[in-house]
N, C-alpha and C positions, 0 to 999 in steps of 0.2 A: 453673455452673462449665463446663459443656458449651459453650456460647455464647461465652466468651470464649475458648476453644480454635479453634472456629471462626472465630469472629472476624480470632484473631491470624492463622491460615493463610491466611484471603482477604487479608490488609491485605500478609500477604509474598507472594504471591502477584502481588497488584497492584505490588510493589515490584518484582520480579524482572520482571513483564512489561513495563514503563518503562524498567527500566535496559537492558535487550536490546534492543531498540527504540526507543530514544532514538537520534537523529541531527539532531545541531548544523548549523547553518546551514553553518560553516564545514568538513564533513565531507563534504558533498553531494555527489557526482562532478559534475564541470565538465559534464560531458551531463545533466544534472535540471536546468539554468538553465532557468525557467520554470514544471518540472513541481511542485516543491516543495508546491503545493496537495493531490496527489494520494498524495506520500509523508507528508506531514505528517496532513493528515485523515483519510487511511485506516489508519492504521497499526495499530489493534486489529482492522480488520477482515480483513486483509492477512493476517497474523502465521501461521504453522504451527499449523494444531489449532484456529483460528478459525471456526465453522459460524456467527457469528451474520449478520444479513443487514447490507448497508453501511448506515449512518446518514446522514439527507436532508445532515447534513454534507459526509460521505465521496465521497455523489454528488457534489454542487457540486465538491468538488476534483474532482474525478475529469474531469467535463464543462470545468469550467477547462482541465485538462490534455491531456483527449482532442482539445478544439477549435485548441487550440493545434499540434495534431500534423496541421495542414493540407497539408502539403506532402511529399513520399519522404524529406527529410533531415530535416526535422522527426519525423518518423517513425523514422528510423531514428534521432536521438538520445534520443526518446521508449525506444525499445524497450533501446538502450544501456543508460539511465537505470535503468530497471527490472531489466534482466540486471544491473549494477553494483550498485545499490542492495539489492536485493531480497535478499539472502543475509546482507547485512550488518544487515538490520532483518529478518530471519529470515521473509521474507514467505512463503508459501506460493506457489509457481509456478499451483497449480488456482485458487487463491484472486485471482491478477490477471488467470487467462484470464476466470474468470468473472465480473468485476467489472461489465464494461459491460455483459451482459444484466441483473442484480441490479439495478444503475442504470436499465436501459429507456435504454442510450446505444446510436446504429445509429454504428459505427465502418468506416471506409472502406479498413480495415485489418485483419489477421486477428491478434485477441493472441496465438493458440494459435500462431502462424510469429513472433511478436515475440517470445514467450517462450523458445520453444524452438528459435529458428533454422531 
């Protein structure tokens, strides 16, 4: 009886962390054109209250997105992207500065001034 108490609380659980973190293609700020690998694939590991580590998935977006951030404007709409998005998919601010050492990505750019200005 025990088991299916638990049960039902992780399965709502899972339900509640899907629907807060769910973002439609069509909802993306105009500055994530491109990065959508990085919002899309990381998103469990992103989230507030997330300690788990990113998944070889979450990397791959991640390095899609970071490489793509080759340039100061690419950058700064990379960094937009994330300030934009990141509140709306409840990301964790610690949890994107530290994504690219987690990854083992060398960025040509500081997340910790991307995120926090």
């Amino acid at each position: 009886m025990g088991e299916k108490k638990v049960f039902g609380v992780v399965v709502l659980a899972m339900a509640y962390i899907l629907a807060v973190t769910t973002l439609t293609t069509a909802q993306v700020p105009s500055t994530c054109n491109g990065y959508e690998p990085l919002l899309f694939q990381c998103v469990p590991n992103l989230v507030i209250g997330s300690s788990d580590s990113p998944t070889p998935h979450c990397c791959d977006g991640a390095r899609v997105a970071f490489q793509r951030a080759n340039n100061d404007k690419a950058i700064k709409n990379l960094c937009s992207c994330l300030v934009d998005a990141g509140p709306y998919l409840h990301f964790g601010f610690d949890n994107l500065v530290n994504l690219p050492a987690a990854c083992k990505i060398q960025l040509s750019f500081s997340m910790d001034h991307c995120i926090h200005g």
